[in-house]
PDB file of the backbone (N, CA, C, O) and the ligand in Angstrom, with CONECT records:
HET     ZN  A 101       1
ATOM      1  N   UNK A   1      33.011  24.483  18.711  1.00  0.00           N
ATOM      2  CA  UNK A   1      32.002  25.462  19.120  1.00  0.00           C
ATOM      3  C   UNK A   1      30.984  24.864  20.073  1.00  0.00           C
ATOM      4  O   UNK A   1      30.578  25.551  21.011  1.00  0.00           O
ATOM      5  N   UNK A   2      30.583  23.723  19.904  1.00  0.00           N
ATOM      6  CA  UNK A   2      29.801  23.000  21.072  1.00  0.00           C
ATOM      7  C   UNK A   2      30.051  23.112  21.997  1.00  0.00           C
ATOM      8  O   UNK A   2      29.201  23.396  22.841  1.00  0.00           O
ATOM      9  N   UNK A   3      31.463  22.930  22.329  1.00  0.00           N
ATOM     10  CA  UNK A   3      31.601  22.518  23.827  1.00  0.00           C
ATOM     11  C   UNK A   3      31.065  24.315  24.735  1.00  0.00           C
ATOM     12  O   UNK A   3      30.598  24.441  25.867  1.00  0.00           O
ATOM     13  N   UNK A   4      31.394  25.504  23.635  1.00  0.00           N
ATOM     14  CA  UNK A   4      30.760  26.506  24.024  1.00  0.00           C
ATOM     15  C   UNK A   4      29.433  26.723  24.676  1.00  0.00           C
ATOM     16  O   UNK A   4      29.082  27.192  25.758  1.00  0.00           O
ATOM     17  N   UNK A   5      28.690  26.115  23.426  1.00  0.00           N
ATOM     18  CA  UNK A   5      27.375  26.355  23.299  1.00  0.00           C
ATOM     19  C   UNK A   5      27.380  25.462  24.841  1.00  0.00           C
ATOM     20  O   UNK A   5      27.090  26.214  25.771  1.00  0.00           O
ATOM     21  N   UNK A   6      27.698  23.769  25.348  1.00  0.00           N
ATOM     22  CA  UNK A   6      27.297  23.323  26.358  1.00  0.00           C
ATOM     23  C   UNK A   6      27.743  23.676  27.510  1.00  0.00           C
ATOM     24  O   UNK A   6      27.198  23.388  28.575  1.00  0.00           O
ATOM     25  N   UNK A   7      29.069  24.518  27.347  1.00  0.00           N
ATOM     26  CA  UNK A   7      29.293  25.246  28.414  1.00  0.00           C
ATOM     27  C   UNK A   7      28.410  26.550  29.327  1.00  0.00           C
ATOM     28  O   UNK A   7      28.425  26.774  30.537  1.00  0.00           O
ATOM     29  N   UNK A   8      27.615  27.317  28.131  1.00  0.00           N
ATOM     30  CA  UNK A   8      26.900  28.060  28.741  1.00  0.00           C
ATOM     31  C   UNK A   8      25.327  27.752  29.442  1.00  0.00           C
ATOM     32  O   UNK A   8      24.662  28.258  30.346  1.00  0.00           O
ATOM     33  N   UNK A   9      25.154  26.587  28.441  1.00  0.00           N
ATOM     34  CA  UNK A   9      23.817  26.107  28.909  1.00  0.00           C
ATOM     35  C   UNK A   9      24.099  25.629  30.032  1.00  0.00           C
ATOM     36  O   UNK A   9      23.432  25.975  31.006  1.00  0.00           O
ATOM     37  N   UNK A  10      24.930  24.912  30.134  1.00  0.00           N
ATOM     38  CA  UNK A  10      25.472  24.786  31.821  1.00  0.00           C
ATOM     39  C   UNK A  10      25.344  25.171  32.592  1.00  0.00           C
ATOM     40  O   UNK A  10      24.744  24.644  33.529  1.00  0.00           O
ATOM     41  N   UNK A  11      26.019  26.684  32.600  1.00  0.00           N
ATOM     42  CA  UNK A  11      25.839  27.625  33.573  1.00  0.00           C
ATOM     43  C   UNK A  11      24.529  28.397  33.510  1.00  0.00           C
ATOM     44  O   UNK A  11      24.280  29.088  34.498  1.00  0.00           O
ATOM     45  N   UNK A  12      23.553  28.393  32.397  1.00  0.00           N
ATOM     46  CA  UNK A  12      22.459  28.859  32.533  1.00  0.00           C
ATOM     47  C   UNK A  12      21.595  28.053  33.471  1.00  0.00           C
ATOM     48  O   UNK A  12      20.796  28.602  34.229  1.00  0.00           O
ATOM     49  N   UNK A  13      21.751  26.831  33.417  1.00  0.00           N
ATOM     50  CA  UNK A  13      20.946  25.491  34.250  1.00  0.00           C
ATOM     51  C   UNK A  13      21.515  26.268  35.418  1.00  0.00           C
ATOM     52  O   UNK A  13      20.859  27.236  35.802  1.00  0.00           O
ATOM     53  N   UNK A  14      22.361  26.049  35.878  1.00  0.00           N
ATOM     54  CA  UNK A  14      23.037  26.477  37.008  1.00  0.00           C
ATOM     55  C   UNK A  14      22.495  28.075  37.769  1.00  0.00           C
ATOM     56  O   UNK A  14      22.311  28.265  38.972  1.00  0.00           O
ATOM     57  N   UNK A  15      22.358  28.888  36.858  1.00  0.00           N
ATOM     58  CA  UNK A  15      21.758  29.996  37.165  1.00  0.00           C
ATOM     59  C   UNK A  15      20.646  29.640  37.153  1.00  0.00           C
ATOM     60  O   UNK A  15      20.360  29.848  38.332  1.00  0.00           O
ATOM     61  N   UNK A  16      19.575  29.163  36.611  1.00  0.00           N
ATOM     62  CA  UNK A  16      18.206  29.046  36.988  1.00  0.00           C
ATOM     63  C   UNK A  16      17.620  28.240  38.318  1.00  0.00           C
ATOM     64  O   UNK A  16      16.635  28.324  39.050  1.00  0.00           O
ATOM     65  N   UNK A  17      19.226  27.113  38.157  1.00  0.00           N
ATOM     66  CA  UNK A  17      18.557  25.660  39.604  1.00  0.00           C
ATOM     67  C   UNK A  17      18.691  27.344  40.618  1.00  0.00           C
ATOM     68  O   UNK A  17      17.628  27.901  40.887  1.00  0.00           O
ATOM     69  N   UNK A  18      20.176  28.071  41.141  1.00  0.00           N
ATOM     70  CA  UNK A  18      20.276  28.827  41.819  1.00  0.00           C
ATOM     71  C   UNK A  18      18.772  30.287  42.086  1.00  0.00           C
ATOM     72  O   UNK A  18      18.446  30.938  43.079  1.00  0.00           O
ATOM     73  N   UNK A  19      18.501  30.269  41.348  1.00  0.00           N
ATOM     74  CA  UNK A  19      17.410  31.220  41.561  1.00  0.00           C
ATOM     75  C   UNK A  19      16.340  30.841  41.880  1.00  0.00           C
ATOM     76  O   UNK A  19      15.596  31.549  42.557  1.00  0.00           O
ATOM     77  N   UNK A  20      15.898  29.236  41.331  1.00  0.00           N
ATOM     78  CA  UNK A  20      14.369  28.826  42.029  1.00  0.00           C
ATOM     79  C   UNK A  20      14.888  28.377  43.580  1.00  0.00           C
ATOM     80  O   UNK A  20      13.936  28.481  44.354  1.00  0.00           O
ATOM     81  N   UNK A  21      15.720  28.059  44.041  1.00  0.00           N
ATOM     82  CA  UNK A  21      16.762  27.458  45.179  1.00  0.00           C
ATOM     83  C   UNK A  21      16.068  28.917  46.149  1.00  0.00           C
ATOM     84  O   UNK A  21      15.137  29.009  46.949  1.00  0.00           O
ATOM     85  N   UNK A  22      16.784  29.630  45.744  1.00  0.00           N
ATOM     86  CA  UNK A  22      16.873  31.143  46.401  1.00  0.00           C
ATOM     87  C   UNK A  22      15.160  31.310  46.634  1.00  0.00           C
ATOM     88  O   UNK A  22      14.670  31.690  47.697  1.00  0.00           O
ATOM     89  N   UNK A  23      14.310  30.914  45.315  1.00  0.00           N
ATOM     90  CA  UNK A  23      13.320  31.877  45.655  1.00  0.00           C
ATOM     91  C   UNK A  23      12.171  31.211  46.826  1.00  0.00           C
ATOM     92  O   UNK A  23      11.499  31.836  47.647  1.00  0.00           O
ATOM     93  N   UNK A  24      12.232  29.364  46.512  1.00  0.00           N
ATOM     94  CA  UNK A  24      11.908  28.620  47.007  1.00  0.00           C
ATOM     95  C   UNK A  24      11.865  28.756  49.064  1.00  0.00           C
ATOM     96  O   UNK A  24      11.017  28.862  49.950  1.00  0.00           O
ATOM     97  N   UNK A  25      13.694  28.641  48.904  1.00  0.00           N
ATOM     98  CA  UNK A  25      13.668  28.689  49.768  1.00  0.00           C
ATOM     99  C   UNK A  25      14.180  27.242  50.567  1.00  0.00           C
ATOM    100  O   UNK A  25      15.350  26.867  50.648  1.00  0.00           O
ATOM    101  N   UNK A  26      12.864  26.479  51.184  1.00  0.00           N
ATOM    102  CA  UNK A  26      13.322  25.167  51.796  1.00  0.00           C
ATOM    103  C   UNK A  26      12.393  24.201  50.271  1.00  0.00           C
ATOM    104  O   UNK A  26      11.873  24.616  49.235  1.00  0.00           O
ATOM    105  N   UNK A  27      12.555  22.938  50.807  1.00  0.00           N
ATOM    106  CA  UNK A  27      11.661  22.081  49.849  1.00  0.00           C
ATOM    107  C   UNK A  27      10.436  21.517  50.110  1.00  0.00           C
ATOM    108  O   UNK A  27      10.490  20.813  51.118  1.00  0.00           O
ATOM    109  N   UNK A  28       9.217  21.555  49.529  1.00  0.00           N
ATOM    110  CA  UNK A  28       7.781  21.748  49.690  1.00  0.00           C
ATOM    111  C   UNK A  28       7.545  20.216  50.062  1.00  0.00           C
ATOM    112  O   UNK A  28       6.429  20.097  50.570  1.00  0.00           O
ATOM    113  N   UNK A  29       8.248  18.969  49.975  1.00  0.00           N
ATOM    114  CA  UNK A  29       8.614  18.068  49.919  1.00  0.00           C
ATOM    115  C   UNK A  29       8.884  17.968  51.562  1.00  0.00           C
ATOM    116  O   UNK A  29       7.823  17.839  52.172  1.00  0.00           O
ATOM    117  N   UNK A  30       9.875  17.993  52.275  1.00  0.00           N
ATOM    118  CA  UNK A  30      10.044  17.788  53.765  1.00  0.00           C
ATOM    119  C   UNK A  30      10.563  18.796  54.258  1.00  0.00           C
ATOM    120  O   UNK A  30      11.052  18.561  55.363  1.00  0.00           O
ATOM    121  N   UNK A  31      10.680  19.935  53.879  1.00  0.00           N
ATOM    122  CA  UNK A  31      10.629  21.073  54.440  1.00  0.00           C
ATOM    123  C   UNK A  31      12.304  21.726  54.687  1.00  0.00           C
ATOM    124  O   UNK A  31      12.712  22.822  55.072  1.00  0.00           O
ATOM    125  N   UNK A  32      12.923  20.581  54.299  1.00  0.00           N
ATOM    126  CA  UNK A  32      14.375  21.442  55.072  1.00  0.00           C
ATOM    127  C   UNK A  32      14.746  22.385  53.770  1.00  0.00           C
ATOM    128  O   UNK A  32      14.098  22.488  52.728  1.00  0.00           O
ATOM    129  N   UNK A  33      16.046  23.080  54.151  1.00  0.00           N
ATOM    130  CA  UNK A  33      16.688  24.078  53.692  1.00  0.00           C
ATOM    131  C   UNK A  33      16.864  23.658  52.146  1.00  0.00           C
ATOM    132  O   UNK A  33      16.960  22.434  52.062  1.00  0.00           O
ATOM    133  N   UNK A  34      16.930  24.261  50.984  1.00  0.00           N
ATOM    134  CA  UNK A  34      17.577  23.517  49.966  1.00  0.00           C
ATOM    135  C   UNK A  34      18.800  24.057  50.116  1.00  0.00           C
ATOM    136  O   UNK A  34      19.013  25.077  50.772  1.00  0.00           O
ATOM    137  N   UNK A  35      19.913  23.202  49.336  1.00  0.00           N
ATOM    138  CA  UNK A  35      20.948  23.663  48.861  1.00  0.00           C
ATOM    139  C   UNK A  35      21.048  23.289  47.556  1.00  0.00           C
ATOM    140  O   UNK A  35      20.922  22.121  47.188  1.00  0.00           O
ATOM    141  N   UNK A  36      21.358  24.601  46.526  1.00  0.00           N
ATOM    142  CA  UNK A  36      21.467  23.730  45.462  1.00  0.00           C
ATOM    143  C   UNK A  36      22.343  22.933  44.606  1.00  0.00           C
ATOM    144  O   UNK A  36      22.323  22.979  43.376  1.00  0.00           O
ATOM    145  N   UNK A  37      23.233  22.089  45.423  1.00  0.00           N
ATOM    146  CA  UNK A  37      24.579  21.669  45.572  1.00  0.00           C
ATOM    147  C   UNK A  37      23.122  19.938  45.310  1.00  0.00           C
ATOM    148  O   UNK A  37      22.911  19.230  44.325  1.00  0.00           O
ATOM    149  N   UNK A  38      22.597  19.933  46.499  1.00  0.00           N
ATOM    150  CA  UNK A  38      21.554  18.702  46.421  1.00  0.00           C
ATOM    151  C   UNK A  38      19.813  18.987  46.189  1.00  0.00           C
ATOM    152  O   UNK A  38      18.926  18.346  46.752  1.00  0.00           O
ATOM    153  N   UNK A  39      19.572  20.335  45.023  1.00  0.00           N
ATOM    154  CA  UNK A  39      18.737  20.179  44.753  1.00  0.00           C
ATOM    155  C   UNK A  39      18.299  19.940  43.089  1.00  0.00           C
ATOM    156  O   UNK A  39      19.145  19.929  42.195  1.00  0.00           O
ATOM    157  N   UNK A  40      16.824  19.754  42.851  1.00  0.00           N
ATOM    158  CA  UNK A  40      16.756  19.614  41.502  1.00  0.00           C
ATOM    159  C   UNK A  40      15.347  19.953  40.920  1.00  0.00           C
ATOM    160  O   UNK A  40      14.357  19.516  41.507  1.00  0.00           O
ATOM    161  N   UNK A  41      15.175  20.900  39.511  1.00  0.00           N
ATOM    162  CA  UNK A  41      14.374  21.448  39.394  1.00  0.00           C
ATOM    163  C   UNK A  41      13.870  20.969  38.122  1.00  0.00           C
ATOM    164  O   UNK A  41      14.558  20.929  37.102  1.00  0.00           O
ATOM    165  N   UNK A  42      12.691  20.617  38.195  1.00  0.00           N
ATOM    166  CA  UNK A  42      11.778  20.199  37.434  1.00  0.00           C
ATOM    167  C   UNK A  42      10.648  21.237  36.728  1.00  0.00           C
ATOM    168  O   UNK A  42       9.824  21.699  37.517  1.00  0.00           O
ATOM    169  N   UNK A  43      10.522  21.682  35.185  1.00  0.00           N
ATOM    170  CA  UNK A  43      10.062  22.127  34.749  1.00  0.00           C
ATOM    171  C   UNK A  43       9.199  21.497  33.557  1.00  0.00           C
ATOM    172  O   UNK A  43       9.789  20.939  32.632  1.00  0.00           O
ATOM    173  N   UNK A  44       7.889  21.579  33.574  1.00  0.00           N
ATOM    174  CA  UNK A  44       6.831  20.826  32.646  1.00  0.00           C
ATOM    175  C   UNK A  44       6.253  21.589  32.244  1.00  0.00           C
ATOM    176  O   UNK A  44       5.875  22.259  33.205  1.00  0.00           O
ATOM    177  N   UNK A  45       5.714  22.173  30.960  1.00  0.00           N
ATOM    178  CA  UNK A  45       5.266  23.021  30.453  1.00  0.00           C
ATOM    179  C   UNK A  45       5.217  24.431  31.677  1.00  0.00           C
ATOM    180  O   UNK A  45       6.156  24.477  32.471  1.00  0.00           O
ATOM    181  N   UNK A  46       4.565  25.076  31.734  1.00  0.00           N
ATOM    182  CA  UNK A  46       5.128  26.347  32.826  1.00  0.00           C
ATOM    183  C   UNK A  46       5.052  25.856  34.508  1.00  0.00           C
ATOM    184  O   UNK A  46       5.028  26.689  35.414  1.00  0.00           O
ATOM    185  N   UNK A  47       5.028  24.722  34.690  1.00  0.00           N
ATOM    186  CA  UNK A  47       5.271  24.579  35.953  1.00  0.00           C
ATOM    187  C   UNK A  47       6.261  24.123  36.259  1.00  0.00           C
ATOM    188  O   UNK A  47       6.663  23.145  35.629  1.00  0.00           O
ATOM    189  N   UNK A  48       7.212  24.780  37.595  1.00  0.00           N
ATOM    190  CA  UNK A  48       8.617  24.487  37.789  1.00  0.00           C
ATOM    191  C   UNK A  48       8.028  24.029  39.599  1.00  0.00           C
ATOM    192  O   UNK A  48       7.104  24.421  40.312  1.00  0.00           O
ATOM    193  N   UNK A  49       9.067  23.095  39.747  1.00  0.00           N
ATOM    194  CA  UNK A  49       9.400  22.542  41.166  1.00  0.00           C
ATOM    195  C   UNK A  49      10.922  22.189  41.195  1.00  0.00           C
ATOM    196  O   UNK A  49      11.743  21.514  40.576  1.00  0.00           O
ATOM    197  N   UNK A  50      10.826  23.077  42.328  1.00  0.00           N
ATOM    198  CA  UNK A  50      12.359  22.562  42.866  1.00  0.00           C
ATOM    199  C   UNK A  50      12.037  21.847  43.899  1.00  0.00           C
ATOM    200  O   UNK A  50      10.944  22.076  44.418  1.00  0.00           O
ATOM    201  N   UNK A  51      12.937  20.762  44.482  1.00  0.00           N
ATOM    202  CA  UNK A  51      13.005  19.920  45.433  1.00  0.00           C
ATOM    203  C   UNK A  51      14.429  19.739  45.837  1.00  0.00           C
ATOM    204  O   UNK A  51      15.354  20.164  45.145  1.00  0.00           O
ATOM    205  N   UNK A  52      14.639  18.955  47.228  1.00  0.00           N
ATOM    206  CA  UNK A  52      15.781  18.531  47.458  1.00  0.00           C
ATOM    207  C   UNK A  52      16.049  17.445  46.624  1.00  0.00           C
ATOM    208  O   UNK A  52      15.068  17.187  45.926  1.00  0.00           O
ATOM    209  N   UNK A  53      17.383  16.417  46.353  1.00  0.00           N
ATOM    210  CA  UNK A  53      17.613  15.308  45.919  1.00  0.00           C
ATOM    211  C   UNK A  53      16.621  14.225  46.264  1.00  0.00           C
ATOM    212  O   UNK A  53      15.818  14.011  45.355  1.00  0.00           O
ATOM    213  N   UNK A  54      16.428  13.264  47.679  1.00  0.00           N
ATOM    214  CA  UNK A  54      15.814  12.541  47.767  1.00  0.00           C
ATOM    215  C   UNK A  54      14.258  12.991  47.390  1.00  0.00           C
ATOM    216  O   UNK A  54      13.678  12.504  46.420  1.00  0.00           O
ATOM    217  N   UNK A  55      13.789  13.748  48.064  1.00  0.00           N
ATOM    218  CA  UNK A  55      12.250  14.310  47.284  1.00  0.00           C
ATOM    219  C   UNK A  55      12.416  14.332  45.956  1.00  0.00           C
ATOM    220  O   UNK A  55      11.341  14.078  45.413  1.00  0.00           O
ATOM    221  N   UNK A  56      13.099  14.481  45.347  1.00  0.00           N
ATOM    222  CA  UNK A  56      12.495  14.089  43.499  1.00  0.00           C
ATOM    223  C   UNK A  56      13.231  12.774  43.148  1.00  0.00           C
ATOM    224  O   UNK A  56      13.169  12.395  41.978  1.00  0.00           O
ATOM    225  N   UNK A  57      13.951  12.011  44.091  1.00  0.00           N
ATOM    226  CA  UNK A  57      14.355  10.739  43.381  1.00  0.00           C
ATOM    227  C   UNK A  57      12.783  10.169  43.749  1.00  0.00           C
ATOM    228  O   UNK A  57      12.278   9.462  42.878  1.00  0.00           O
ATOM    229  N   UNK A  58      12.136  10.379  44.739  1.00  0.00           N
ATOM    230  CA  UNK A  58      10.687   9.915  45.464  1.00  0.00           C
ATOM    231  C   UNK A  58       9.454  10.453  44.245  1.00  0.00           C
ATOM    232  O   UNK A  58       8.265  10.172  44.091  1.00  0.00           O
ATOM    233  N   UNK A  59      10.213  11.163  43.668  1.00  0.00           N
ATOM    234  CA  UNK A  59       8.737  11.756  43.180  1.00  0.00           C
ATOM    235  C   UNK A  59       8.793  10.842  41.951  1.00  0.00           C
ATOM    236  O   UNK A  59       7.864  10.116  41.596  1.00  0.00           O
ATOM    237  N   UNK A  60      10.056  10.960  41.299  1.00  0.00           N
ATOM    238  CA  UNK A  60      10.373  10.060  40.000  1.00  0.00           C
ATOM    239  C   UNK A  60       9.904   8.694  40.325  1.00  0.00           C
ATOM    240  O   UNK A  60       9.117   8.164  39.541  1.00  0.00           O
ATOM    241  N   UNK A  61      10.335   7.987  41.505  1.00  0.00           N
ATOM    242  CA  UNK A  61      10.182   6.579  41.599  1.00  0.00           C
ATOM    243  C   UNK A  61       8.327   6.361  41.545  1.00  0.00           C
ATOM    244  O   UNK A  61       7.717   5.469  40.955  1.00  0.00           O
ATOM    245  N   UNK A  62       7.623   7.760  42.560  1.00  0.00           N
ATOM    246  CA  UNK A  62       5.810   7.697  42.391  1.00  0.00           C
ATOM    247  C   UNK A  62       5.455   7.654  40.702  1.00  0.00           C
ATOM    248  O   UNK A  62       4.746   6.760  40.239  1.00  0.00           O
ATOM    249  N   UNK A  63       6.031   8.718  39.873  1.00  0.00           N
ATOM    250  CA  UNK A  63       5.765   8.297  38.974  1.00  0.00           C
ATOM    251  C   UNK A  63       6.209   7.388  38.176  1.00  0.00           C
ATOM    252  O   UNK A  63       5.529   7.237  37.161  1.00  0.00           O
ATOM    253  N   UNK A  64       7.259   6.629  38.304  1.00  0.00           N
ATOM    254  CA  UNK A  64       8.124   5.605  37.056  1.00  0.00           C
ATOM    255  C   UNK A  64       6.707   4.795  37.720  1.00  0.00           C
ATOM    256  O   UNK A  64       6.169   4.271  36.745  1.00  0.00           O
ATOM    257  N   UNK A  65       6.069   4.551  38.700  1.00  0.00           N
ATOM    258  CA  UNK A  65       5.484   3.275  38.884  1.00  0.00           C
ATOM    259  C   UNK A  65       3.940   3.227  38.649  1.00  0.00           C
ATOM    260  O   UNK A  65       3.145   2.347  38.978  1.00  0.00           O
ATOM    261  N   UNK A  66       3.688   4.612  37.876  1.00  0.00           N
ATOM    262  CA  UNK A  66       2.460   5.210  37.344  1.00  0.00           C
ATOM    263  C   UNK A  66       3.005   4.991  35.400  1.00  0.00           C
ATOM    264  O   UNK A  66       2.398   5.266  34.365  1.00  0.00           O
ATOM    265  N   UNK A  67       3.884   4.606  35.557  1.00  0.00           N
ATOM    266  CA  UNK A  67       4.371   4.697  34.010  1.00  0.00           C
ATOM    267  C   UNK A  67       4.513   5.751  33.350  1.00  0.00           C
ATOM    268  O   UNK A  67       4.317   5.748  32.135  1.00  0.00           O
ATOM    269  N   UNK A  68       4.987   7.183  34.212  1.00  0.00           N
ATOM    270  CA  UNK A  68       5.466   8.478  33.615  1.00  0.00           C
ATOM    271  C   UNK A  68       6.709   8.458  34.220  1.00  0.00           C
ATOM    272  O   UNK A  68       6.989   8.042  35.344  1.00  0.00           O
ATOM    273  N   UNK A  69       7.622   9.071  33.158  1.00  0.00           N
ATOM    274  CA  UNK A  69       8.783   9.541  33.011  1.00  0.00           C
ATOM    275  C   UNK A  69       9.193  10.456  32.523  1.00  0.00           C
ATOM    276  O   UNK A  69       9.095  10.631  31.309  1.00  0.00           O
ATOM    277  N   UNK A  70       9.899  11.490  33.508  1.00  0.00           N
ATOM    278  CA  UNK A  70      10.186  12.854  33.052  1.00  0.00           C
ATOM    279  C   UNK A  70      11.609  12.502  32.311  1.00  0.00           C
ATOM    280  O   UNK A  70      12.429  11.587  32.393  1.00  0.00           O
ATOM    281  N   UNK A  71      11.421  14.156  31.260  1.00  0.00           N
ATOM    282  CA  UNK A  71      12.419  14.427  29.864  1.00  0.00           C
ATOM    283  C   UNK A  71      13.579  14.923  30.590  1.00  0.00           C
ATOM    284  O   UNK A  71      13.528  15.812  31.440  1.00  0.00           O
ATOM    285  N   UNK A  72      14.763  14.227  30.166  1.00  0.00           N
ATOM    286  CA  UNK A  72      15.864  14.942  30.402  1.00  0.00           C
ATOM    287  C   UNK A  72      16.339  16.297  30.143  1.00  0.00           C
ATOM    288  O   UNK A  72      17.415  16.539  30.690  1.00  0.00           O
ATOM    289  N   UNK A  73      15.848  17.218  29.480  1.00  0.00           N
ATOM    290  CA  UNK A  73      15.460  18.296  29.314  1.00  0.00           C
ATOM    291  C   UNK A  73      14.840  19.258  30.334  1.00  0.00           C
ATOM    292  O   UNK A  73      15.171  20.396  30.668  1.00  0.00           O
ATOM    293  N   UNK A  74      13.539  18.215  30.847  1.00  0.00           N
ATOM    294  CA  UNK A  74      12.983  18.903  31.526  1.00  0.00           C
ATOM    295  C   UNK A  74      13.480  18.903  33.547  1.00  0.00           C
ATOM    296  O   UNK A  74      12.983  19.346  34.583  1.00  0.00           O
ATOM    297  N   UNK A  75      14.578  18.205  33.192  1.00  0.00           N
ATOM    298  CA  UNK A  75      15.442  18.604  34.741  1.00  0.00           C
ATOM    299  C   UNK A  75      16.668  19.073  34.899  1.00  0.00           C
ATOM    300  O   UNK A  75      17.487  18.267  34.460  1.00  0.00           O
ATOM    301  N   UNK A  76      17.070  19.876  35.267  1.00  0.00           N
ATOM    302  CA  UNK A  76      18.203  20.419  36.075  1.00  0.00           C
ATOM    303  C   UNK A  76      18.710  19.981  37.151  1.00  0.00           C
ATOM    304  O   UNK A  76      18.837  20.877  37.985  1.00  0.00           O
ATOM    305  N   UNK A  77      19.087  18.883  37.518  1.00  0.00           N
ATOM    306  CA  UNK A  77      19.707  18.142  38.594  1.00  0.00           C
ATOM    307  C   UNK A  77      21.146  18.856  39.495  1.00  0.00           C
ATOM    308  O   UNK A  77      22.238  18.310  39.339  1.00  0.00           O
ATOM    309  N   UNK A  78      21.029  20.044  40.382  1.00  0.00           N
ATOM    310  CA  UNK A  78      21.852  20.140  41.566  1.00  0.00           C
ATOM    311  C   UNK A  78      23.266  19.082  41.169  1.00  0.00           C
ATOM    312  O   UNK A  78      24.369  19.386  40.713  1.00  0.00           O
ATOM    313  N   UNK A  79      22.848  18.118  41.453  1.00  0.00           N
ATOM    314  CA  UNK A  79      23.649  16.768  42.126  1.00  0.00           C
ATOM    315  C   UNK A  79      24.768  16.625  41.216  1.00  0.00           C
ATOM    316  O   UNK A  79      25.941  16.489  41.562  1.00  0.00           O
ATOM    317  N   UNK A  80      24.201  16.678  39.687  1.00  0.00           N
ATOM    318  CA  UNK A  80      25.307  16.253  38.775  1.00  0.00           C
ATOM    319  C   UNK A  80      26.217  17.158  38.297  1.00  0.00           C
ATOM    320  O   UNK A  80      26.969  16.941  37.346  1.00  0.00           O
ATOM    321  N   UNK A  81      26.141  18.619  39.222  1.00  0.00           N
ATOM    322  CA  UNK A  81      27.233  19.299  38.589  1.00  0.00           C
ATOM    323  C   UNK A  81      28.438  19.241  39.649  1.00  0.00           C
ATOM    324  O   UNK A  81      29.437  19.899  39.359  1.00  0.00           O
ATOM    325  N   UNK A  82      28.437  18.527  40.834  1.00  0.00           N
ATOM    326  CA  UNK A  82      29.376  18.348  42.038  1.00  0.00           C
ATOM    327  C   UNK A  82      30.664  17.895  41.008  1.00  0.00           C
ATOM    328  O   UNK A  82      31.764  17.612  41.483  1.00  0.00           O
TER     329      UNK A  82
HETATM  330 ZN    ZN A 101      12.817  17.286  50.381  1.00  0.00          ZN2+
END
């Protein structure tokens, strides 16, 4: 039954990266187009950001070196469903 249950959450991630993608638009980050093939969306208590790939590997690396680290939970990574 799991693999159910992780199958849909899957595609729910997938439906949500696709809709902030859509609503977004480009990335607030350097401006180009997203795709969400290489984007990834970050949600922290009610604030969501989507970004392209390199803009949130950049944002992660600003904070890993502030000593915050975001929850695996709290991202939807584009990248890893290729
Ligand atoms: Zn970017």
């Amino acid at each position: 039954m799991s693999f159910l249950i992780d199958g849909m959450v899957g595609e729910l991630n997938r439906q949500l990266l696709r809709y902030a993608v859509g609503r977004a638009i480009s990335c607030p980050g350097c401006k180009t187009i997203l795709d969400e093939r290489d984007s990834v969306l970050v949600t922290v208590g009610k604030t969501s950001v989507v970004q392209c790939g390199d803009c949130h590997d950049e944002t992660v690396h600003k904070l890993e070196t502030r000593g915050v680290s975001l929850l695996a939970d709290d991202v939807i990574d584009g990248r890893a469903s290729r």
